[in-house]
C-alpha positions in Angstrom: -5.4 -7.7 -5.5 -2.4 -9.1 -6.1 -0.5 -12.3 -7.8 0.6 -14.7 -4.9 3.4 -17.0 -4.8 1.4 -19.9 -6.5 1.4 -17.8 -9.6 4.1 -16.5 -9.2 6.3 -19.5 -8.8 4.4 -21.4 -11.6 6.0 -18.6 -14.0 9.4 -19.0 -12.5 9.2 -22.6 -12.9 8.0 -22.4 -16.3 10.9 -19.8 -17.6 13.0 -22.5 -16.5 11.8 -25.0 -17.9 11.4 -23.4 -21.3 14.7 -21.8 -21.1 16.1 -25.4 -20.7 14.1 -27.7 -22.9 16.3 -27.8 -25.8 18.7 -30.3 -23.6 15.6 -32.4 -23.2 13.2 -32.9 -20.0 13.7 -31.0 -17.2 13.3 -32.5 -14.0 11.0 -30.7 -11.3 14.0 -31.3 -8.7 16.6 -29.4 -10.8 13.8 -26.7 -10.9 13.2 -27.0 -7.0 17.2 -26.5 -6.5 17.8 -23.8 -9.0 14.7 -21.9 -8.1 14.6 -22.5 -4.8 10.9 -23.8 -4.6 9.5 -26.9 -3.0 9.6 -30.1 -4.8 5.7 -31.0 -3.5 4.6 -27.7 -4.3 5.8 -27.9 -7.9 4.8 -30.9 -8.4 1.3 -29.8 -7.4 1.7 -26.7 -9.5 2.9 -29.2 -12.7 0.1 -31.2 -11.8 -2.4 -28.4 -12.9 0.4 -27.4 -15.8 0.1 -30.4 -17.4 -4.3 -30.5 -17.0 -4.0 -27.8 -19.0 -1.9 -28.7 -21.5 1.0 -26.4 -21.0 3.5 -29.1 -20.2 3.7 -32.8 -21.0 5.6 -35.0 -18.7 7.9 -37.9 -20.1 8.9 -40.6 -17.7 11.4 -43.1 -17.0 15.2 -42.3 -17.1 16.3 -39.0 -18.4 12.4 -38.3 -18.1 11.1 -34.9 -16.8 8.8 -32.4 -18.3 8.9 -30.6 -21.3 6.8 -27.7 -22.9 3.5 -28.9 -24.5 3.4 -25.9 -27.1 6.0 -23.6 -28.2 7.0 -21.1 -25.8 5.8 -18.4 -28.3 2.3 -19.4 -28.1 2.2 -19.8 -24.2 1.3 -16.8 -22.4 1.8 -15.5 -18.8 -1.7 -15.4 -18.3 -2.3 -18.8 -20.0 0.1 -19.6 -16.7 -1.3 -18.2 -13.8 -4.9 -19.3 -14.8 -3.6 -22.7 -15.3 -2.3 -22.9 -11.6 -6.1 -21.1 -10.6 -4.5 -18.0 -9.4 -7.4 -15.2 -9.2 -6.5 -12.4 -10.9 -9.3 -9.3 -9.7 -9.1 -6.0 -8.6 -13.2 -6.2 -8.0 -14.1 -6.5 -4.3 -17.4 -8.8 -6.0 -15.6 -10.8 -8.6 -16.6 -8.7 -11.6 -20.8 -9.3 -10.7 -21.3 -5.6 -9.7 -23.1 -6.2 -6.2 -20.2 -5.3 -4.4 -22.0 -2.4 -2.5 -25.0 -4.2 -1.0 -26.1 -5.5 -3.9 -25.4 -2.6 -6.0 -22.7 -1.5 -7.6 -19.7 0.5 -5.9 -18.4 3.5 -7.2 -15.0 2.1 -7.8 -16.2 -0.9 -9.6 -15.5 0.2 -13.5 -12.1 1.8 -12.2 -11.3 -2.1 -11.0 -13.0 -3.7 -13.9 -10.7 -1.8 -16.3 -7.6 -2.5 -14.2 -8.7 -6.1 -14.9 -8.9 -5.8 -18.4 -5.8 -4.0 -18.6 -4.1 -7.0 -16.3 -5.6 -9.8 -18.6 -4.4 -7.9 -21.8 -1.0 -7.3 -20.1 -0.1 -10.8 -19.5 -2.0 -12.0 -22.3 0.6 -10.3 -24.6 3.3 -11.3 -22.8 5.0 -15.3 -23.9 7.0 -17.6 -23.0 9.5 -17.2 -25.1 10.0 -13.1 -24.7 10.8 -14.0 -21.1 13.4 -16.4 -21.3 16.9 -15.2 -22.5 16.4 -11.9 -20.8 19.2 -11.0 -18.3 19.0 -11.8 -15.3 19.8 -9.0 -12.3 21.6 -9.7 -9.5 23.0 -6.4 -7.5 24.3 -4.2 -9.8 26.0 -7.2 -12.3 23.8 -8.8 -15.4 24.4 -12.1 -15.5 23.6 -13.7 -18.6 22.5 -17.5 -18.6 24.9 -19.6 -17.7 26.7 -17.0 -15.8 28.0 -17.2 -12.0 28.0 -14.5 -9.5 31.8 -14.1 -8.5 32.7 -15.4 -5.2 32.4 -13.6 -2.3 31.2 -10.6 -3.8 34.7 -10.1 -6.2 34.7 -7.0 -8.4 32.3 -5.2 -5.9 32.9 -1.5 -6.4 33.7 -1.9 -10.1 31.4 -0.8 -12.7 29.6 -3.8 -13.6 30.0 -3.2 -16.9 33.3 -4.0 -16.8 33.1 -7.2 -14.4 33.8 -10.5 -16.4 31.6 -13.2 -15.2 33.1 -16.7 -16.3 30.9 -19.9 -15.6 
């Protein structure tokens, strides 16, 4: 079990986007070259966003894609079910016939990882992901912040390294 890259880029994606929607849409290239993520693959990805009513898109110039709710009421699991990513620990899928029809011995150990997992990212929104620091090396870069070029202020605490944009 584990979250693949669909799932996990639709989060990535989304962060961004929330964490730039007060300057209006946001366009999926701007996402592709800040994130690093295929333009076709996002789009695909926004396709399913947008079935599920997690992001709206508006068109014509300065059009893009914007947030459908507020980000407080958007969960990471409301996400990565959204983009069909399956989310079980359960060698069966949750049915219990994983061991020849029966049961395994394992399988209410993985059911309750699952229940933990969908609780987990259940609880976790939008909006008490974006904002957060972001880590790169030992610096925190806040948003908005650049890396210094070619690695300047390396061997300095990083609490003392000033990051201008």
């Amino acid at each position: 079990m584990r979250l693949t890259t669909k799932g996990r880029f639709a989060v990535t994606a989304m962060i961004d986007l929330a964490s730039r929607q007060d300057r209006g849409p946001v366009t999926l290239n701007a996402i592709s070259e800040r994130q690093r993520i295929s333009l076709s693959y996002l789009e695909q990805l926004f396709g399913r966003l947008r079935r599920c009513n997690l992001v709206k898109s508006v068109r014509g110039p300065g059009g893009g894609y914007c947030l459908a709710r507020d980000m407080d009421e958007v969960t990471v699991m409301d996400i990565v079910l959204a983009v069909d990513e399956p989310i079980d620990a359960t060698r069966c899928g949750g049915r219990a016939n994983c061991n020849n029809a029966a049961q395994c011995m394992t399988h209410d150990l993985w059911s309750s990882l699952n229940r933990r997992m969908f609780d987990y990212l259940g609880s976790v929104t939008l909006g008490s992901l974006v904002g957060r620091p972001v880590f790169v090396g030992s610096c925190v870069l806040e948003e908005g912040q650049a890396m210094p070029p070619n690695g300047a202020g390396a061997g300095t605490d990083p609490r003392d390294l000033s990051i201008s944009a």
